[in-house]
N, C-alpha and C positions, 0 to 999 in steps of 0.2 A: 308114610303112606302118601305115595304119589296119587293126584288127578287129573286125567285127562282135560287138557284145554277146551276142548269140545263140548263140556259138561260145564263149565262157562259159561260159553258163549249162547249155549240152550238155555240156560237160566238167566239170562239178561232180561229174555222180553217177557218175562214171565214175572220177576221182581219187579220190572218196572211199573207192571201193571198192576202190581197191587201195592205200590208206594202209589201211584196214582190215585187209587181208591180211598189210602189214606190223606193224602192231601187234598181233595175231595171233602171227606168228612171235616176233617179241622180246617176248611177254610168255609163250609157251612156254620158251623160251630161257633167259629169268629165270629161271622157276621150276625149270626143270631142271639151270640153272649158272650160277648167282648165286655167285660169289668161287673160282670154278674157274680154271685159266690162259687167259690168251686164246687161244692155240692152240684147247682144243678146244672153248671159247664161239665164236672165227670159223667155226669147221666145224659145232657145232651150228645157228648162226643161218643160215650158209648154206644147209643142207641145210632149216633149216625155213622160207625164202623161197622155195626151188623146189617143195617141198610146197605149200605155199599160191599158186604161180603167182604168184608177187611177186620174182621174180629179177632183175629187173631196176632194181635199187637198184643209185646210185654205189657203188661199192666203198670211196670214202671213210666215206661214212655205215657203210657195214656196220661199216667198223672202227672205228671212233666208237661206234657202241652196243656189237661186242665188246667193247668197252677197259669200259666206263660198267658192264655187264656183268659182265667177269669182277672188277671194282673192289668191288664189291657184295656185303656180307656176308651180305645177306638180312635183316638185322636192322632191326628198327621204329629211327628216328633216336631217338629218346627215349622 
C-alpha cells in the first residue's frame, strides 16, 4: 500500500506541534520534579500533557520519561 508524499509533508507541521506540546509538559515536569518519586512525577506529567492537549501519548512513553524524571537529581553531570 502506497502513500502519497504529500500526505507527509501535511503531517509534519502538525506532529511537530504536538511533540512540542509534549516537550513542553516534561520539561515543566523536570523542573517541578526532578528526583521526586515516580508516583507523583507520573501524575504531574500527566496532568501537564492534558494541559497542553497532548494526552494522547503511549502510556509506555509517559512512563518512560516518569521513571528518566523522577531518576534526575537536577544536578549539571559535571
Amino acid at each position: 500500500m502506497a502513500t502519497d508524499p504529500s500526505e507527509y509533508e501535511a503531517a509534519v507541521p502538525i506532529l511537530a506541534a504536538h511533540l512540542a506540546k509534549i516537550e513542553r509538559a516534561v520539561g515543566r515536569t523536570r523542573a517541578l520534579c526532578a528526583g521526586q518519586p515516580y508516583d507523583t512525577v507520573r501524575q504531574v506529567l500527566a496532568e501537564g500533557l492534558i494541559r497542553e492537549g497532548a494526552q494522547r501519548v503511549v502510556p509506555q512513553v509517559v512512563d518512560d520519561l516518569a521513571c528518566q524524571i523522577a531518576e534526575d537529581s537536577g544536578e549539571a553531570p559535571f
